[in-house]
N, C-alpha and C positions, 0 to 999 in steps of 0.2 A: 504494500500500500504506500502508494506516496505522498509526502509528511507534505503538510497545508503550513506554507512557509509568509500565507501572508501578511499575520503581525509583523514578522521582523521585516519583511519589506515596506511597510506601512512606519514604521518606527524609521525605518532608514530614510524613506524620502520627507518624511516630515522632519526629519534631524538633519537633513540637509536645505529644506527651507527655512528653519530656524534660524539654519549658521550665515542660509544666503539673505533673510532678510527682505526678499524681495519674490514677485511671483513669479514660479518656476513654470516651465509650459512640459506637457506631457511626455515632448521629446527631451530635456533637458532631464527630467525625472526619470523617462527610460532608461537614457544611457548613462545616468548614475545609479539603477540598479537594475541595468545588464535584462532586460527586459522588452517587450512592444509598448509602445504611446497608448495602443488600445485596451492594452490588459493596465495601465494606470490610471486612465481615465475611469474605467469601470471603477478599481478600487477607490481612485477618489471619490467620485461617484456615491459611493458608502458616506464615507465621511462627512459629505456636504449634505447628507441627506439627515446625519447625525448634528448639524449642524457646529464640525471642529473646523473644516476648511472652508473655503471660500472662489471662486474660479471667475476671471473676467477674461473677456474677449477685446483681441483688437492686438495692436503695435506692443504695448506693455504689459498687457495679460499674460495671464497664468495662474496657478494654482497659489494660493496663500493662506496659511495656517490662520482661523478664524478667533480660536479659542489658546485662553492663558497657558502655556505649557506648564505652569504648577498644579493647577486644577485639572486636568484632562489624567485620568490614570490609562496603564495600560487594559483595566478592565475595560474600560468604557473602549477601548479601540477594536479590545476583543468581542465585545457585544455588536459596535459598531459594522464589523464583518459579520455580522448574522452566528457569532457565537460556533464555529467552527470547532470539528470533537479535538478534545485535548489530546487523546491518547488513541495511537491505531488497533491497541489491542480490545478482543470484544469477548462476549462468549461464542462455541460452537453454535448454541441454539437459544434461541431467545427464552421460548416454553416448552423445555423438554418434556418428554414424560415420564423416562430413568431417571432415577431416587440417584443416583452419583452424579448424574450428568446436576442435577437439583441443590445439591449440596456444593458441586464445586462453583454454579454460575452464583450462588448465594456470597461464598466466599469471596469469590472478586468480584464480585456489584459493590460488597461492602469496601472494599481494598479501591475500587475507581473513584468511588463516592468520596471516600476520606480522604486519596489523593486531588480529586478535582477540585475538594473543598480550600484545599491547604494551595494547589496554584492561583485560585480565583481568589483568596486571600489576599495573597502577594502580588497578585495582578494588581489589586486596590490598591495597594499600599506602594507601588511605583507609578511617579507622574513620569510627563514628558520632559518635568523642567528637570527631573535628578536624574536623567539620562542627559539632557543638556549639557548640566553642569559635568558629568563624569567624562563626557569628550571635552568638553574642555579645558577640563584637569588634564586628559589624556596628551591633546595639542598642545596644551603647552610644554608640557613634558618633553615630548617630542620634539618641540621645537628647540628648547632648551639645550640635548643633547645636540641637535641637528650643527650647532652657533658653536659647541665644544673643539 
């Protein structure tokens, strides 16, 4: 099954509007995350529909971060994408009718639950602005040695 990567690209091009300050257009957000203009717009599309971004047309259009990056957590970007499953593992059979096959899908419904509980947690509890601030802490760092 292939992993649904697109938080992290959703966090990527919103952390690169951030840094650019200014609205990015579809092609600009593509090819900084290695992607089609059309599978961005969709995703943004999400988001302005969530009302975090914003998009204008013309000469200086483009896509622009609507909402405070301290208040936006990553839940809400998660939800924002229609809540996408966390985890690829599942059971064999949703309503078995063998007593083992009953016991083990019992066992991890409760093990998925507990973990689902405990990511959607820390989804809440990370905004966009403490991923701001940690690139750049990281830049400068970086840049720092870069001048050594």
């Amino acid at each position: 099954m292939k992993k649904d990567s697109r938080l992290s690209a959703v966090l990527h091009a919103l952390l690169h509007m951030a840094e650019r300050n200014e609205p990015m257009t579809s092609d600009e957000l593509a090819l900084c995350l290695g992607t089609n203009p059309v599978v961005v717009r969709r995703t943004m599309g999400l988001l302005r529909e969530a009302g975090l971004v914003a998009s204008a047309r013309g000469h200086s259009g483009g896509w622009h971060i609507k909402a405070d990056l301290a208040k936006v957590s990553l839940l809400q970007l998660h939800e924002a994408l229609g809540e996408p499953a966390l985890f690829a593992m599942g059971n064999r059979h949703e309503d078995p009718a063998c007593l083992v096959e009953q016991a083990v899908n019992a066992a991890l419904d409760d093990t998925f639950q507990q973990a689902e509980a405990l990511l959607l947690a820390r989804f809440a509890s990370v905004s966009l602005g403490d991923l701001a601030a940690d690139f750049a802490r990281r830049h400068n760092a970086h840049m720092q040695k870069a001048t050594l």
